[in-house]
C-alpha positions in Angstrom: 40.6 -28.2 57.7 40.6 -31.8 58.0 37.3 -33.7 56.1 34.6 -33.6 58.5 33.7 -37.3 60.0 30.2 -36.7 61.1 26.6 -35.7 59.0 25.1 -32.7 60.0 21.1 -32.4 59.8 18.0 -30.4 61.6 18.6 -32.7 64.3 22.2 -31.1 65.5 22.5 -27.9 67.7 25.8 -25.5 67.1 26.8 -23.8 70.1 29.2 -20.7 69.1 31.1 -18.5 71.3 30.6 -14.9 71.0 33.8 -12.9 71.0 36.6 -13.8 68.3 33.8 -15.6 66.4 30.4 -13.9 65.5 32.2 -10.6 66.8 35.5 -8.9 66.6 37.4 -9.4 70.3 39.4 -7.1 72.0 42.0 -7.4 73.0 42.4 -6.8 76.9 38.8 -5.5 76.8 35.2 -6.2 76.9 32.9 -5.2 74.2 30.8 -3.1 76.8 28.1 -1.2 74.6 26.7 -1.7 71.3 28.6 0.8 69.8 31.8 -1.6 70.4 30.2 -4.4 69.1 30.7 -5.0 65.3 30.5 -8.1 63.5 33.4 -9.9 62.1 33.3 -10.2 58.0 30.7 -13.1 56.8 29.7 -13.6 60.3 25.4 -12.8 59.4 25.6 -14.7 56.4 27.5 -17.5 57.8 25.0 -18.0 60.8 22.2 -17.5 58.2 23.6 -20.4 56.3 23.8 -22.2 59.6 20.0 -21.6 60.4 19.6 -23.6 57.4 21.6 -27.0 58.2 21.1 -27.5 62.2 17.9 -27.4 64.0 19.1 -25.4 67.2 21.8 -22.6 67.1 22.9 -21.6 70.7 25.7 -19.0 71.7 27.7 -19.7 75.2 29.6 -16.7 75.8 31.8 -15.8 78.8 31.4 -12.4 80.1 33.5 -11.3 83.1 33.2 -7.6 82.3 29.9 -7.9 83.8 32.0 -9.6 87.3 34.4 -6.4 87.1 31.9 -3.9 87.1 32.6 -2.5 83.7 29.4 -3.4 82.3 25.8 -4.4 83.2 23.4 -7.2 82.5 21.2 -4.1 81.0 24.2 -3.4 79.1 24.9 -7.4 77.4 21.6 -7.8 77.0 21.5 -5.0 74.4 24.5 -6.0 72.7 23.0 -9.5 72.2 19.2 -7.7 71.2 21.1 -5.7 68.1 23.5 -9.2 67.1 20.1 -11.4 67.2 18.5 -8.3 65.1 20.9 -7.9 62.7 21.6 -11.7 62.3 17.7 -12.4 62.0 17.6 -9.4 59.0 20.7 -11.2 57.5 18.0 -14.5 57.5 19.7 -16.4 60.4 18.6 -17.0 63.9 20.3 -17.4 67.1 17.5 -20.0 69.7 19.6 -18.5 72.6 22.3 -16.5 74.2 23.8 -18.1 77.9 26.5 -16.1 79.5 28.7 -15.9 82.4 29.0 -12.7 84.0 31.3 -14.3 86.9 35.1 -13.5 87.3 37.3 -17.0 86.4 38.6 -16.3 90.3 35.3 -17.7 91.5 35.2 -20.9 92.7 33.2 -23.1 90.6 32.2 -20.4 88.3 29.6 -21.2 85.1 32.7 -20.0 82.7 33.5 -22.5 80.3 35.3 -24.9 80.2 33.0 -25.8 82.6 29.8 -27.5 81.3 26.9 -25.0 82.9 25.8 -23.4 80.2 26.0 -26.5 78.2 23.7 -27.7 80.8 21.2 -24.8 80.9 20.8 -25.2 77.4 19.4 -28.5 77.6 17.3 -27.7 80.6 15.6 -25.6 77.9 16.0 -27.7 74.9 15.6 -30.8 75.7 16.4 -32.4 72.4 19.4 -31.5 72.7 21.9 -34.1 71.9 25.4 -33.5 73.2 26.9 -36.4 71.1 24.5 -34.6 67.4 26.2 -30.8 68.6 29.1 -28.7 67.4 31.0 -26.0 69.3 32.8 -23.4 67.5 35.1 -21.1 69.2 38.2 -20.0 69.3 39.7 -20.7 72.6 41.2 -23.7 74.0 38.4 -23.0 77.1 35.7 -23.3 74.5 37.5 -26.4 72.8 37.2 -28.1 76.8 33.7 -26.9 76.8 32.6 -29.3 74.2 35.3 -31.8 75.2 33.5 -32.0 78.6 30.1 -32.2 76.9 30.9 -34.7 74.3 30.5 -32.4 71.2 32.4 -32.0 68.5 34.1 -28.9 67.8 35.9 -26.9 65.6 38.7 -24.2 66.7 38.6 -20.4 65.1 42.3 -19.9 65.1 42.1 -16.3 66.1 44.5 -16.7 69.6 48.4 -17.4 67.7 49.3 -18.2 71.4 46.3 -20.9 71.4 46.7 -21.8 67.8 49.5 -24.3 68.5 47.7 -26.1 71.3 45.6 -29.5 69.5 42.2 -30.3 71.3 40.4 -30.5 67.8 41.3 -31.8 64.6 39.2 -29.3 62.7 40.0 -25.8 62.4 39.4 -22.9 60.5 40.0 -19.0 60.0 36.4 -18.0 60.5 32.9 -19.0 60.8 32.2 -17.1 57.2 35.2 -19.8 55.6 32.7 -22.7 57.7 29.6 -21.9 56.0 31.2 -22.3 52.5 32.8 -25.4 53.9 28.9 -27.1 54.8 
């Protein structure tokens, strides 16, 4: 990964993306129940390391599934109550989840790349400081996500047929080979 040009402090918010990056994707699924959902290696410790450098820590997460009908809100929302459980008994915190349960097919949908739940965000947040914030996720729709925002980001090279595409000069493996790296 190429040497990080900005300093990171309590007054920086990292957004992360959900699937790929805090939790193992699958592929041409949705994680649709808890029991489907399992972290990826490091993941806990690496957003408990997090907690400890910025001062806001905000997952933006696209969920069709919910659009398709192969999964309710009910449903996400207790995927994302047993991640912020486990993460917060690992010693990390997660401020707040934002998702997208609308299919890409609908016109001008809150899926990233566009900005919405960038936007809600700092409807809650205030402080929020788009040019003192850092995506991390491992799509080239969450690299335009932060691109539209003016954050910085760094790519999870998870996707081989998104690996080769350069939005970001920073990239990595996976958020547990970050942590070591701040």
């Amino acid at each position: 990964m190429s040497k990080l040009n900005f300093k990171i402090d309590k007054t920086w918010t990292l957004f992360l993306d959900r699937d790929g990056v805090i939790n193992k994707r699958l592929i041409d699924d949705y994680v649709k129940s808890v029991d489907e959902f399992k972290f990826l290696y490091g993941a806990k410790k690496a957003i408990a390391a997090f907690s400890q450098i910025f001062g806001r820590i905000i997952v933006v997460t696209n969920q069709q599934g919910i659009g398709k009908g192969l999964m309710s809100v009910n449903d996400l929302e207790q995927i994302h109550q047993k991640m912020k459980n486990a993460i917060e008994k690992s010693g990390g915190r997660i401020d707040k989840i934002y998702h997208c349960p609308q299919l890409k097919t609908v016109k001008n949908n809150c899926r990233k790349p566009n900005n919405t739940m960038g936007l809600m965000a700092k409807k809650d947040f205030p402080e929020i400081d788009f040019k003192k914030s850092l995506m991390i996720g491992d799509s080239i729709s969450d690299l335009k996500f932060a691109q539209n925002l003016g954050m910085q980001s760094i790519f999870i090279k998870t996707k081989k047929e998104e690996s080769e595409q350069k939005i970001t000069k920073f990239e990595a493996t996976s958020l547990y080979s970050l942590a070591s790296y701040f």
